[in-house]
N, C-alpha and C positions, 0 to 999 in steps of 0.2 A: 640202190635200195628200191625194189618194185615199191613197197609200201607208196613213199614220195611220188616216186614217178606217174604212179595211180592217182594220187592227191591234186598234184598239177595238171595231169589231163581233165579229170572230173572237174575242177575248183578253180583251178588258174586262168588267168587272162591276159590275154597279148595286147596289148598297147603298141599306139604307133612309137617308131623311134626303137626297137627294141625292148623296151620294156617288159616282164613278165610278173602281171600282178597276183601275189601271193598272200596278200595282206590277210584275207579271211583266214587263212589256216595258220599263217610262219610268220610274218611280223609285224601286225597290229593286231587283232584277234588271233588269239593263238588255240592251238590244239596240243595240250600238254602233255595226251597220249602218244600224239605220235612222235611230239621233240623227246619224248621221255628214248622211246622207239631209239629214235636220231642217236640219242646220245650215248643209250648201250653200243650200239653200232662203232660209235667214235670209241668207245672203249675197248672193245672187241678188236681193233683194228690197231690201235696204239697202246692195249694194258703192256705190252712187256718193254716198253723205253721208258720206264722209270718217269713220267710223265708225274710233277708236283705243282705243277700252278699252269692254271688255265689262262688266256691274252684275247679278249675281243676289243672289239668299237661300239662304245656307244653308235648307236642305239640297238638296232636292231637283233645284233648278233649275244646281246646281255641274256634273255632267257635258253638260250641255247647253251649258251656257257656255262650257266650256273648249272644246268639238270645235266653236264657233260662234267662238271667240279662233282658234282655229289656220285658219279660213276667212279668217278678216280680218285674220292675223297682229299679233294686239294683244294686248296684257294683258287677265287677266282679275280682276276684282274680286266679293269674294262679301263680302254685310255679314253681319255676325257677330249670332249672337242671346243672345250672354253677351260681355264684357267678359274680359278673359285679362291673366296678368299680363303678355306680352308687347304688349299694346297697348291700353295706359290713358293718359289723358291726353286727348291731343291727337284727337278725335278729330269725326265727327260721327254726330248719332243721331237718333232719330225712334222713335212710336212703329209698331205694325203690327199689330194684331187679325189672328188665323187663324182663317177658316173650318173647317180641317180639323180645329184643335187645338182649337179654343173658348176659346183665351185671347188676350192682349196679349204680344207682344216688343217690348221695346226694342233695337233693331239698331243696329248701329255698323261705322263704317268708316275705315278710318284717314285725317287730311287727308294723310298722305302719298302715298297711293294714289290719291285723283279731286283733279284738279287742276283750275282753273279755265279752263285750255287745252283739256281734254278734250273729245271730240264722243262720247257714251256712248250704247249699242245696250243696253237692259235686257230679259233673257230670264231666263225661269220657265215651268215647267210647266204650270200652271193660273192661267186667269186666270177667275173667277167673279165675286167681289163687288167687285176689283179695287184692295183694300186691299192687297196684297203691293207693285205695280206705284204705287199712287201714294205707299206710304211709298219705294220708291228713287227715286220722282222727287222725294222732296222732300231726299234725301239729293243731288241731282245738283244740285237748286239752292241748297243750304247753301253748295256749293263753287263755286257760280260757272261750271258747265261746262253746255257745251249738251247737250238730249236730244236725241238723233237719233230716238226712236221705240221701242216695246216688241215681243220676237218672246215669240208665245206658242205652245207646244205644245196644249193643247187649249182652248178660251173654252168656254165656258158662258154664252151669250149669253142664257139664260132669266133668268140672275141678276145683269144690269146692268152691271158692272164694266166690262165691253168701251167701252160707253154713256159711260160716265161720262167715262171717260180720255179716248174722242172727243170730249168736247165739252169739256176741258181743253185740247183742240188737240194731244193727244197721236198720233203716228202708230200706230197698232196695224198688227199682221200677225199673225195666227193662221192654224195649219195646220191644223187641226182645229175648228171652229164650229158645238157643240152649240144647235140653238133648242129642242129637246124631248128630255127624258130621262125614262121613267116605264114602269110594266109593262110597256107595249106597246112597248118598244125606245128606241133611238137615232134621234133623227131629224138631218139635218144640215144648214145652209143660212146 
């Protein structure tokens, strides 16, 4: 999606370690035009798999999701990364190494919320090593529902993740598809 890839050259920042900071525009200040943008796109690309409930992660990937729920007119579901007095029990979980954070979450989602009728569209922000994306797809097969496929705002295709899910037989869609990030710029392809 030129739009993004435009956005990230102009507005993004590279950090050592890898990193690609996107905060001002995708996920801490956000630009609602162009997730709005994002999310047509995510629909354009998955309207005909009967897509009913949307799957992200706290935190970041939550306003993405929802403006990608009101494309597809469906619920949106975000698995939680702490346990709450309102939703203990009954639930399902997994665990999920973060890249960005350098630790382990254990995520949960309520059985009330994925049901095993569900055809579930999972969007996040950053797909890198692609442990985000396959800890909600194992949350999607705890419950019995099909995946329709993962929309991701930026991959980072130098760090496998994308790879991996593909040959899980996962459908991927990424708007933005980093192969080279290092002094010398952004490359994209």
């Amino acid at each position: 999606m030129e739009l993004l890839e435009q956005r990230i050259l102009s507005d993004g920042q590279l950090l050592p370690g890898g990193i690609l900071k996107v905060d001002n525009f995708l996920n801490h200040q956000m630009d609602p035009m162009l997730l709005q943008a994002m999310a047509k796109e995510w629909h354009r690309l998955f309207e005909h798999d009967g897509v009913n409930k949307i799957l992200t992660i706290e935190a970041s990937g939550i306003a993405l999701a929802i403006l990608t729920g009101l494309e597809f007119q469906c619920p949106v579901v975000f698995a939680k990364k702490s346990k709450t007095k309102n939703i203990s029990g009954n639930l399902y979980q997994t665990e999920i190494p973060s890249f960005t954070h350098g630790n382990t979450n254990t995520v949960v989602v309520s059985k009330d919320y994925l049901l095993p009728g569900d055809r579930v569209l999972l969007i996040d922000d950053f797909l890198a090593t692609g442990a985000a994306l396959v800890g909600l797809k194992d949350l999607v097969r705890q419950a019995g529902a099909t995946l329709v496929g993962a929309g991701c705002a930026i991959e980072k295709r130098f760090q496998g993740g994308g790879d991996q899910l593909r040959e899980m037989g996962v459908r991927v869609e990424s708007l933005a598809r980093i192969v080279q990030m290092d002094d010398s710029g952004i490359v994209f392809g």
